[in-house]
N, CA, C and O atoms as a MOPAC input file, in Angstrom:
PM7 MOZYME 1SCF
protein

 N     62.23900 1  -128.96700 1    57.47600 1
 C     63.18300 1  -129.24600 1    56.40600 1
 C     64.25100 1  -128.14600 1    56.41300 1
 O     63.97500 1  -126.98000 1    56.69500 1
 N     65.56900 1  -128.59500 1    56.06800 1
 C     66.57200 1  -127.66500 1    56.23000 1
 C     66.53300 1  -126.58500 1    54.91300 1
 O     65.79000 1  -126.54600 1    53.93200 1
 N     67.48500 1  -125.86900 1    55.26900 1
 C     67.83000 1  -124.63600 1    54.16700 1
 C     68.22700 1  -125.75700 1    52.93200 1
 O     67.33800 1  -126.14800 1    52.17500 1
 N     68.84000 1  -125.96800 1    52.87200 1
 C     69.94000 1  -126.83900 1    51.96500 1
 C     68.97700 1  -128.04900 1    50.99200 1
 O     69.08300 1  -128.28300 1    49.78800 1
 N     68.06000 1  -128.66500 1    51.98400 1
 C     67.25400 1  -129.79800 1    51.37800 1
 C     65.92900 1  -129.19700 1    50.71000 1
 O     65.21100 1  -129.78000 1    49.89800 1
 N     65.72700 1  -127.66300 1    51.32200 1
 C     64.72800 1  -126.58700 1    50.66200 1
 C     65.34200 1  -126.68700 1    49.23200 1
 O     64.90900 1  -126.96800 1    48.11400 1
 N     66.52400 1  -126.33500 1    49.75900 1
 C     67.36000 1  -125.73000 1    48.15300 1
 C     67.91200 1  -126.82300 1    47.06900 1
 O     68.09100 1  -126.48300 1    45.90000 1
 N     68.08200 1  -127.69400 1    47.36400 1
 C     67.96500 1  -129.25000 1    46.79500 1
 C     66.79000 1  -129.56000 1    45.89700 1
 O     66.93200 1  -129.86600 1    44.71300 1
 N     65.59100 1  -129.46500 1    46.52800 1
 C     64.32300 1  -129.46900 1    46.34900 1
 C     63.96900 1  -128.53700 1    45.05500 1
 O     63.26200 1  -128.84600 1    44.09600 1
 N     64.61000 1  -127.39600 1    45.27900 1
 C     63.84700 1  -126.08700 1    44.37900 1
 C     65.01000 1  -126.08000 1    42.90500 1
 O     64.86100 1  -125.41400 1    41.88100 1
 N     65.70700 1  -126.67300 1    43.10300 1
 C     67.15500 1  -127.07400 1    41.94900 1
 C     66.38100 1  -128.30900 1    41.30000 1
 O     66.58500 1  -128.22100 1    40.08900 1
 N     65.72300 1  -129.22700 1    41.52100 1
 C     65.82800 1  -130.40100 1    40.91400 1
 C     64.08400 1  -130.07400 1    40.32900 1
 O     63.64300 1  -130.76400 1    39.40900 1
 N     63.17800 1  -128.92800 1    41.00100 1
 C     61.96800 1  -128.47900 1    40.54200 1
 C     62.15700 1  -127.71000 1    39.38100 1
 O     61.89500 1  -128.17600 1    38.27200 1
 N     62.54700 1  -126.68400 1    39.52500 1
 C     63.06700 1  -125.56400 1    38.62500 1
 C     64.18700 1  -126.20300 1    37.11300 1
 O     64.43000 1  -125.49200 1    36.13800 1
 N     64.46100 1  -126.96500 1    37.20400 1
 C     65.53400 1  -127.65000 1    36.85500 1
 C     64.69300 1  -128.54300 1    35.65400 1
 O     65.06700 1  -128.53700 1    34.48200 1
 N     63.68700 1  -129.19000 1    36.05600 1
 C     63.19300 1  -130.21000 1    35.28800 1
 C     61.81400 1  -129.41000 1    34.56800 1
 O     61.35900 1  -129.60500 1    33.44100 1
 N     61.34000 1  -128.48100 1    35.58600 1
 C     60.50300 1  -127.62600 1    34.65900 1
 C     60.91000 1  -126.70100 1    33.58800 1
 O     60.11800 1  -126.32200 1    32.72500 1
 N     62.30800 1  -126.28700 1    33.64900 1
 C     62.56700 1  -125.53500 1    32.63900 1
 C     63.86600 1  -126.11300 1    31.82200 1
 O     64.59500 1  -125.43200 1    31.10000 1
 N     63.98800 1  -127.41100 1    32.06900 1
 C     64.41600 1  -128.13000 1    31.08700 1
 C     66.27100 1  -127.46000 1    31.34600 1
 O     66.78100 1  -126.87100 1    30.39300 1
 N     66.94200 1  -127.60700 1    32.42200 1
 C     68.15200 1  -127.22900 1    32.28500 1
 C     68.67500 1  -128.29100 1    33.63400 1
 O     68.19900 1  -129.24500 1    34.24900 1
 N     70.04100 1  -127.41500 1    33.65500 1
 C     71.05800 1  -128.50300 1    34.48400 1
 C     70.17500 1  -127.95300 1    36.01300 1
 O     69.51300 1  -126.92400 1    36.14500 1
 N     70.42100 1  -128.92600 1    36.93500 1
 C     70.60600 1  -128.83700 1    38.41200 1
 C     71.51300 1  -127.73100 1    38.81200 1
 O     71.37400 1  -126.63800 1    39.36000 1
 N     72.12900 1  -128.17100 1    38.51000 1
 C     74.14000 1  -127.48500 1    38.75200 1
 C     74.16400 1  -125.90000 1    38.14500 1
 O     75.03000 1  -125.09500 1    38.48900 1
 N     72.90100 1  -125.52700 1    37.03300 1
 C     73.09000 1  -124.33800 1    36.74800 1
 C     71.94900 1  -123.67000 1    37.33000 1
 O     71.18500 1  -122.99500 1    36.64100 1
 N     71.82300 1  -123.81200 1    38.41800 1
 C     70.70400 1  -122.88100 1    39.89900 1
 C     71.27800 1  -122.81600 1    40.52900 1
 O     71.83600 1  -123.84600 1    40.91000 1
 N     71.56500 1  -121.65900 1    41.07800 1
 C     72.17400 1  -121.03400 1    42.12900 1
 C     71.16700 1  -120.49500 1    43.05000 1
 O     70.00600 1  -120.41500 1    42.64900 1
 N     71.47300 1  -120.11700 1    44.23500 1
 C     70.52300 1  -119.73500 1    45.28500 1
 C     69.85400 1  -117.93000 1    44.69900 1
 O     68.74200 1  -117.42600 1    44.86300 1
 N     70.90200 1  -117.47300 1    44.12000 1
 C     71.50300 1  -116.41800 1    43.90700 1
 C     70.53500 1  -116.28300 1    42.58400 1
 O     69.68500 1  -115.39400 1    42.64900 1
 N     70.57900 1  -117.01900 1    41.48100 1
 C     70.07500 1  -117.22600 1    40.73700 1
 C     68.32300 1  -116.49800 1    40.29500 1
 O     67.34400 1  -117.11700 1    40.71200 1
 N     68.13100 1  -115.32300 1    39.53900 1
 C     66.87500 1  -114.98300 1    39.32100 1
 C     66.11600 1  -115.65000 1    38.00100 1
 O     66.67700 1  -115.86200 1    36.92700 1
 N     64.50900 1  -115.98200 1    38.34800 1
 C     64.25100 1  -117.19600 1    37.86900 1
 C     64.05400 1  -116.41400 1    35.83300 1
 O     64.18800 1  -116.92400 1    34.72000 1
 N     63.75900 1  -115.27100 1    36.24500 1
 C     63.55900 1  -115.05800 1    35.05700 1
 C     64.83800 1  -114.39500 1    33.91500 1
 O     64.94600 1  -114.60900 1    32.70800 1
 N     65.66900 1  -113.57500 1    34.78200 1
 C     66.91900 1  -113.13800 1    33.78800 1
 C     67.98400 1  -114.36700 1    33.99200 1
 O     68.66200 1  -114.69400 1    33.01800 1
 N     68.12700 1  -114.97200 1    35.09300 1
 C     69.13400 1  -115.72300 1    34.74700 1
 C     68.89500 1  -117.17800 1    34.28500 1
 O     69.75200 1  -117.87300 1    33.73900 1
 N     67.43800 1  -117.61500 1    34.61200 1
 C     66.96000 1  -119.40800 1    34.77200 1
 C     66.34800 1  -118.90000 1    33.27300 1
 O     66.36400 1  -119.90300 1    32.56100 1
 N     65.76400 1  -117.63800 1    32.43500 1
 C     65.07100 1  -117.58700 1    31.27000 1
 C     63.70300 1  -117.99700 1    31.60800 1
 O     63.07000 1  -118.14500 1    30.56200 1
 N     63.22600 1  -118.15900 1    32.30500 1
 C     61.69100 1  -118.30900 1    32.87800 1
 C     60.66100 1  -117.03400 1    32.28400 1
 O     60.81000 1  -115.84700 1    32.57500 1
 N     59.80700 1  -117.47800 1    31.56800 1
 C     58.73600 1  -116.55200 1    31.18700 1
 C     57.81900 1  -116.22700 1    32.40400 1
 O     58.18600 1  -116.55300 1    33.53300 1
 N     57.00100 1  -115.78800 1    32.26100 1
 C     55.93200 1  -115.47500 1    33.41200 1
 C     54.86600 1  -116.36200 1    33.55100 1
 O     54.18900 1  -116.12900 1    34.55200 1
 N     54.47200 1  -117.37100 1    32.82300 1
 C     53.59900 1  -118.47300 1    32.43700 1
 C     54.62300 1  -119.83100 1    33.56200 1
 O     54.23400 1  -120.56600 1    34.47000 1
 N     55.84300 1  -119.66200 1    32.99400 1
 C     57.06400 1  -120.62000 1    33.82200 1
 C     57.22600 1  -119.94000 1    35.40300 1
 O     57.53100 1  -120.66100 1    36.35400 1
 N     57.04300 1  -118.83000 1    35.51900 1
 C     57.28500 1  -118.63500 1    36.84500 1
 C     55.85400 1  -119.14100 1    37.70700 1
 O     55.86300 1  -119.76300 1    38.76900 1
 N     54.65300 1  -118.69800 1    36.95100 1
 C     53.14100 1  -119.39500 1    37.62300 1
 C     53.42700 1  -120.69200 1    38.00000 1
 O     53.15500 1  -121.01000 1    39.15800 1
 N     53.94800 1  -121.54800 1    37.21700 1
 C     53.86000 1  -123.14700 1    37.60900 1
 C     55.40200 1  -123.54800 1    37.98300 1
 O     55.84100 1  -124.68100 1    38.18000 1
 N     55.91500 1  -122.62800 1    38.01300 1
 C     56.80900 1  -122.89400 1    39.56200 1
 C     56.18100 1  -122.89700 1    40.28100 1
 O     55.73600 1  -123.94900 1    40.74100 1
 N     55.74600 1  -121.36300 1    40.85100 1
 C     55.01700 1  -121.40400 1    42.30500 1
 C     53.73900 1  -122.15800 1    42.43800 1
 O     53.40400 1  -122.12900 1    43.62200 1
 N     53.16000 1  -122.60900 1    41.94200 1
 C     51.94300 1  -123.89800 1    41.81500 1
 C     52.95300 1  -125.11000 1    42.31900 1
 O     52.70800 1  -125.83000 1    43.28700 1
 N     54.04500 1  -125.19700 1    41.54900 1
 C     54.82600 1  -126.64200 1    41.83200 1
 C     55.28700 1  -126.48200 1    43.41900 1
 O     55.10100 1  -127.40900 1    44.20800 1
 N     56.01000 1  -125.02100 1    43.89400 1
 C     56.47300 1  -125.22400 1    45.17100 1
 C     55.52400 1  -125.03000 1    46.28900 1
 O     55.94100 1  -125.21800 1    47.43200 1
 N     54.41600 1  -124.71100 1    46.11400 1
 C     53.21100 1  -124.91100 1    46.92400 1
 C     52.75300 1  -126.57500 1    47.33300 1
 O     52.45900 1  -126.95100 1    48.46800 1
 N     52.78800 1  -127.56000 1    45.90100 1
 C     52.26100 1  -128.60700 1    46.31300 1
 C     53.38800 1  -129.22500 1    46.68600 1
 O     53.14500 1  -130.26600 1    47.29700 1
 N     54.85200 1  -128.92300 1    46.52000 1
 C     55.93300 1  -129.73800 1    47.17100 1
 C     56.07600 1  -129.57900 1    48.45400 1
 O     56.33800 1  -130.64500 1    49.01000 1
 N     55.99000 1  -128.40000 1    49.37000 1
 C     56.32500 1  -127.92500 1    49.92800 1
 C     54.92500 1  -127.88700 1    51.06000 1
 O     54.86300 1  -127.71600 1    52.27800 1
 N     53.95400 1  -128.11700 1    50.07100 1
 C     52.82000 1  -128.25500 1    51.03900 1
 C     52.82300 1  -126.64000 1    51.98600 1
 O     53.07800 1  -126.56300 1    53.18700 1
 N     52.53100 1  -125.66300 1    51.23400 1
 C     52.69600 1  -124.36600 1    51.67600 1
 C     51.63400 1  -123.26700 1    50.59500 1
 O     51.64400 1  -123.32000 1    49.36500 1
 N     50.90400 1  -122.45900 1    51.30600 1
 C     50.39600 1  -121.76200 1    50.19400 1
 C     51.13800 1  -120.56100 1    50.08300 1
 O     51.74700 1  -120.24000 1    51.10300 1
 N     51.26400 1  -119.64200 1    48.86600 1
 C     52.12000 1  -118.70100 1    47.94400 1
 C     51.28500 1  -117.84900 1    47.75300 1
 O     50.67300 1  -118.30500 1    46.78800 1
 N     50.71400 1  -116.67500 1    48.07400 1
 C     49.80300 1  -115.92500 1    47.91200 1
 C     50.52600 1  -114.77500 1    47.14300 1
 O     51.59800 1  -114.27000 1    47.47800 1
 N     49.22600 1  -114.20800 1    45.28400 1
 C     49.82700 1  -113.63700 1    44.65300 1
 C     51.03000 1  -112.51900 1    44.32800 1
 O     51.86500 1  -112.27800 1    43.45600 1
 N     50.49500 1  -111.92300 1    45.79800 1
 C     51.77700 1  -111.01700 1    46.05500 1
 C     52.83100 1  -111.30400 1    46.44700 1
 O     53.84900 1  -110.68600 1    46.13600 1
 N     52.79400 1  -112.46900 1    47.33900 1
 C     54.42100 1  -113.02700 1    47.59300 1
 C     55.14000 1  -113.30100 1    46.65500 1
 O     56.34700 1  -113.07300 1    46.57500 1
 N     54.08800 1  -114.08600 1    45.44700 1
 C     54.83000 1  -114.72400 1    44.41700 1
 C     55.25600 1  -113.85600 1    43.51300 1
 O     56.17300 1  -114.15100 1    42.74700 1
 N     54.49700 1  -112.38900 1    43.48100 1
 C     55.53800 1  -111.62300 1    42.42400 1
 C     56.94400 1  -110.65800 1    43.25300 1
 O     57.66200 1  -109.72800 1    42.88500 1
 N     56.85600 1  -111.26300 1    44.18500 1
 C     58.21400 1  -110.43200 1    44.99400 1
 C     58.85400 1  -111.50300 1    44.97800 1
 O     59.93600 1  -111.24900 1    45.50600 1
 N     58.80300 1  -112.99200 1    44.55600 1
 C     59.83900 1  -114.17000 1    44.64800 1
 C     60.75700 1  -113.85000 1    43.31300 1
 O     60.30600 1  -114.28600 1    42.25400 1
 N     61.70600 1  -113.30200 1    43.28100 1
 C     62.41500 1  -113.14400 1    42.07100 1
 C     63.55400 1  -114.06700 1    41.85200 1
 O     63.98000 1  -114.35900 1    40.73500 1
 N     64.06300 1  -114.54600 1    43.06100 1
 C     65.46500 1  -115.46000 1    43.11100 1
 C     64.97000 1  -116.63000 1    44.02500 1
 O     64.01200 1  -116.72900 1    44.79100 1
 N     66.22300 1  -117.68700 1    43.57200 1
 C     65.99200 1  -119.14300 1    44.03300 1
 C     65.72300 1  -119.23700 1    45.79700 1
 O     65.07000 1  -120.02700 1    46.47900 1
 N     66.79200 1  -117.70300 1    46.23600 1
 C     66.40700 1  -117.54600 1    47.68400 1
 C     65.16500 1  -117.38700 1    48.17900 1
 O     64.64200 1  -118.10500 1    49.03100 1
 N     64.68600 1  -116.43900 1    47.64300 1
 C     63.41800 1  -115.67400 1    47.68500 1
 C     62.18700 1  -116.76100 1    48.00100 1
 O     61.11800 1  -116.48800 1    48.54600 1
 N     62.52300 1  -117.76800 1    47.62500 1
 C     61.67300 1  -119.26000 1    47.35500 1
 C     62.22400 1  -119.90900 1    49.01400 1
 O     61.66700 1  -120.34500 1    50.02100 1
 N     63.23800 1  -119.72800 1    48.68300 1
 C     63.88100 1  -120.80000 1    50.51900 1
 C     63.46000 1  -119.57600 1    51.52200 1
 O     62.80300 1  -119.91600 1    52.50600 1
 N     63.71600 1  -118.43300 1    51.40000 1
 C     63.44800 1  -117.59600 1    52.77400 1
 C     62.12400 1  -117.96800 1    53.11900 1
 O     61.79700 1  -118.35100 1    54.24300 1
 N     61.11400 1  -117.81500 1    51.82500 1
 C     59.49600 1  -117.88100 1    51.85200 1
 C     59.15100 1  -119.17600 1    52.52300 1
 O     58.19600 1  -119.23200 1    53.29800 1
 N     59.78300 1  -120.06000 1    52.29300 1
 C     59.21000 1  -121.71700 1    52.49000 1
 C     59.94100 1  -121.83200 1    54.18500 1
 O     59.28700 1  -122.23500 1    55.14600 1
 N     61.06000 1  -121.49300 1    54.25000 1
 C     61.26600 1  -121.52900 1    55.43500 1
 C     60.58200 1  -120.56500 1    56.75300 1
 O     60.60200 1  -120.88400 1    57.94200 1
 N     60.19000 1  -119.74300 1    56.36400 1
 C     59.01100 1  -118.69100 1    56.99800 1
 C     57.93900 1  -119.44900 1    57.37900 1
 O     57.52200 1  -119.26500 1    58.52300 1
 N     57.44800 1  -120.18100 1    56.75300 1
 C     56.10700 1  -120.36500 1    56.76900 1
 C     55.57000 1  -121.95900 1    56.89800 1
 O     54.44800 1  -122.36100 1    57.20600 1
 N     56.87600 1  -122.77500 1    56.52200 1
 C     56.42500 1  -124.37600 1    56.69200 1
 C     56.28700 1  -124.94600 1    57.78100 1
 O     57.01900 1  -124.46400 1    58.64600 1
 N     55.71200 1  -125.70300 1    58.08500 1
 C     55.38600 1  -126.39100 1    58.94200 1
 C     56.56000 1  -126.78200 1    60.26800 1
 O     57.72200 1  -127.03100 1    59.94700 1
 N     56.21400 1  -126.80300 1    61.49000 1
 C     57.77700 1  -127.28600 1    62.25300 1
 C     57.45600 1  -128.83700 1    61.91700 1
 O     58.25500 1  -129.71600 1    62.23900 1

């Protein structure tokens, strides 16, 4: 899966879990100062982009995932060819 359809993917996840626009995620975007994500909201992100993505997130990765990138570098690292 491409960068772009990663990032497609993690806009329309993030987006519907925390109840805001598509259009206001940026790649750039950190989930908790700029998306307002608590730490309870950031857990079931990374639960959500594990089973989308069909990828496991191991605890320490997931507290170094701070931005929407951080999520595409990780998934693209590690998914499947």
């Amino acid at each position: 899966m491409s960068e772009d359809k990663i990032f497609e993917k993690l806009q329309d996840i993030v987006a519907k879990q925390l109840s805001i626009e598509p259009a206001d995620i940026k790649k750039t975007s950190n989930f908790t100062s700029d998306l307002q994500a608590d730490s309870l909201d950031v857990v079931e992100l990374v639960m959500t982009f594990e089973e989308e993505f069909d990828v496991p997130i191991e605890d320490e990765v997931a507290g170094e995932m701070s931005t929407v990138q951080d999520a595409i570098n990780y998934i693209v690292k590690v998914q499947k060819p």
